[in-house]
N, CA and C atoms as a LAMMPS dump frame, in Angstrom:
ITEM: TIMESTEP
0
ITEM: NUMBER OF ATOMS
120
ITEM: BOX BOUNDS ff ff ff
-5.0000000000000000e+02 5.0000000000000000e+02
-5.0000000000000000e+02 5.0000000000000000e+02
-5.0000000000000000e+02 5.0000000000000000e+02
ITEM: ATOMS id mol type element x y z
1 1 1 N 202.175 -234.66 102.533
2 1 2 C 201.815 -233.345 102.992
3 1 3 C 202.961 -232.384 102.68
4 2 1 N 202.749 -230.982 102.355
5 2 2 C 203.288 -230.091 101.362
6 2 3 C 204.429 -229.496 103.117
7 3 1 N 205.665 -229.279 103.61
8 3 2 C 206.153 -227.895 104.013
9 3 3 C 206.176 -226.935 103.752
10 4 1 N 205.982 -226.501 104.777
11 4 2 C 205.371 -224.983 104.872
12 4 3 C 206.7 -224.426 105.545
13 5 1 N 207.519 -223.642 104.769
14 5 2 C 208.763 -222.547 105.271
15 5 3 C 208.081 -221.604 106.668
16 6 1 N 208.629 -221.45 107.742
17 6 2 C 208.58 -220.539 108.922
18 6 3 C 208.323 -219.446 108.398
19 7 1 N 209.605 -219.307 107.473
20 7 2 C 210.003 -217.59 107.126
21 7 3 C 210.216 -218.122 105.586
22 8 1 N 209.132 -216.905 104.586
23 8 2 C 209.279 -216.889 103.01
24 8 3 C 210.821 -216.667 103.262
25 9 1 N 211.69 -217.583 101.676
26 9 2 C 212.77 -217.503 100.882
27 9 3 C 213.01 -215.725 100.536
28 10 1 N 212.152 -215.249 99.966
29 10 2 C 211.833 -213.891 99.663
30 10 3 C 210.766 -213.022 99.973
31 11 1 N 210.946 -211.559 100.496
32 11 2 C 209.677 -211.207 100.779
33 11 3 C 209.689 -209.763 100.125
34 12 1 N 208.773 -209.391 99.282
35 12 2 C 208.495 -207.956 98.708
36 12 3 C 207.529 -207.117 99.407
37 13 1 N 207.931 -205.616 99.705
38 13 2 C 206.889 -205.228 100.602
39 13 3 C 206.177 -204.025 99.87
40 14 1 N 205.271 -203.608 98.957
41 14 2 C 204.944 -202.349 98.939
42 14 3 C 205.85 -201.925 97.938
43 15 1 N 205.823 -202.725 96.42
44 15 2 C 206.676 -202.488 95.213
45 15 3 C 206.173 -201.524 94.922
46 16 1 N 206.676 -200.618 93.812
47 16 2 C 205.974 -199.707 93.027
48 16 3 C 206.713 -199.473 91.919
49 17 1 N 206.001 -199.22 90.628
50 17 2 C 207.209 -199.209 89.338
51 17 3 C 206.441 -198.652 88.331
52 18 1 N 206.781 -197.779 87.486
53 18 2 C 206.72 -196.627 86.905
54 18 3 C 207.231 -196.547 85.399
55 19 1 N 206.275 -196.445 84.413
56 19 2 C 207.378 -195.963 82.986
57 19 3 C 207.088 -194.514 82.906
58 20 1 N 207.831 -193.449 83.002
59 20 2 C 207.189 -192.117 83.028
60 20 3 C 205.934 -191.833 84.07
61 21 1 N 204.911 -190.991 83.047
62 21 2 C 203.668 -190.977 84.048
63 21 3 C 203.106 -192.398 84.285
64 22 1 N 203.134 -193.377 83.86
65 22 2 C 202.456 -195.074 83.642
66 22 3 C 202.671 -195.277 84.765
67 23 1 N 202.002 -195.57 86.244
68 23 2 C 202.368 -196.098 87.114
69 23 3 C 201.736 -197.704 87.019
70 24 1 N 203.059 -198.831 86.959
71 24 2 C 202.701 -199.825 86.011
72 24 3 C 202.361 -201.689 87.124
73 25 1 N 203.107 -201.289 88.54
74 25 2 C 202.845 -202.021 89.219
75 25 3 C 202.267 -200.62 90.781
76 26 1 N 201.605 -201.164 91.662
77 26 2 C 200.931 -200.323 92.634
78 26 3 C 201.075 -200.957 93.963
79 27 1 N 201.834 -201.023 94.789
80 27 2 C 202.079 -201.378 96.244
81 27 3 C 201.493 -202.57 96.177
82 28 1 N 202.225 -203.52 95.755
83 28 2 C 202.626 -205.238 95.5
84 28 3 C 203.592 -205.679 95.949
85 29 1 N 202.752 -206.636 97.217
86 29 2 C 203.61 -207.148 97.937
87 29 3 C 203.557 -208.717 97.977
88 30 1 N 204.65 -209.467 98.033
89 30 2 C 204.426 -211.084 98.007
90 30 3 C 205.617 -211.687 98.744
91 31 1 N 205.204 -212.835 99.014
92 31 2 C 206.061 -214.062 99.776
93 31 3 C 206.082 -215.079 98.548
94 32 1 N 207.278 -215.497 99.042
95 32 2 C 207.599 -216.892 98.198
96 32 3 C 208.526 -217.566 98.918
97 33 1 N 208.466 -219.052 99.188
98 33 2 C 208.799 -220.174 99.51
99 33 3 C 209.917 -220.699 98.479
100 34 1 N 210.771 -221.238 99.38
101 34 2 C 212.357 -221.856 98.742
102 34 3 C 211.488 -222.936 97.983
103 35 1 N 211.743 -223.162 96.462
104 35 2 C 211.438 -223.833 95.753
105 35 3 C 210.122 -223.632 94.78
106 36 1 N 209.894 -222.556 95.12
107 36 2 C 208.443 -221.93 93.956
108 36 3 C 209.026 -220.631 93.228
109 37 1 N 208.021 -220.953 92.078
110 37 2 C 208.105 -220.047 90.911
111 37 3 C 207.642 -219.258 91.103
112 38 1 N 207.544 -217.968 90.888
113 38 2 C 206.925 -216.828 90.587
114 38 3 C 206.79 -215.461 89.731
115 39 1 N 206.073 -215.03 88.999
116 39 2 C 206.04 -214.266 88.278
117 39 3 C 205.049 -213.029 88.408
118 40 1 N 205.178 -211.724 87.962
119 40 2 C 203.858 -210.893 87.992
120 40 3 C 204.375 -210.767 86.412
């Protein structure tokens, strides 16, 4: 059976990211656990 962390390793709340006018990511938010990959 897999552990499950209390509290995510990392937590993003409400990203937002921009090239000029391109608004390119939009209030993206994620958890991640000590020992996982992640990518957007």
């Amino acid at each position: 059976m897999a552990h499950i962390a209390a509290e995510p390793a990392i937590q993003i709340r409400d990203l937002h990211k921009s090239f000029g006018a391109v608004e390119v990511l939009k209030g993206i938010s994620l958890d991640a656990n000590e020992g996982e990959f992640v990518s957007i």
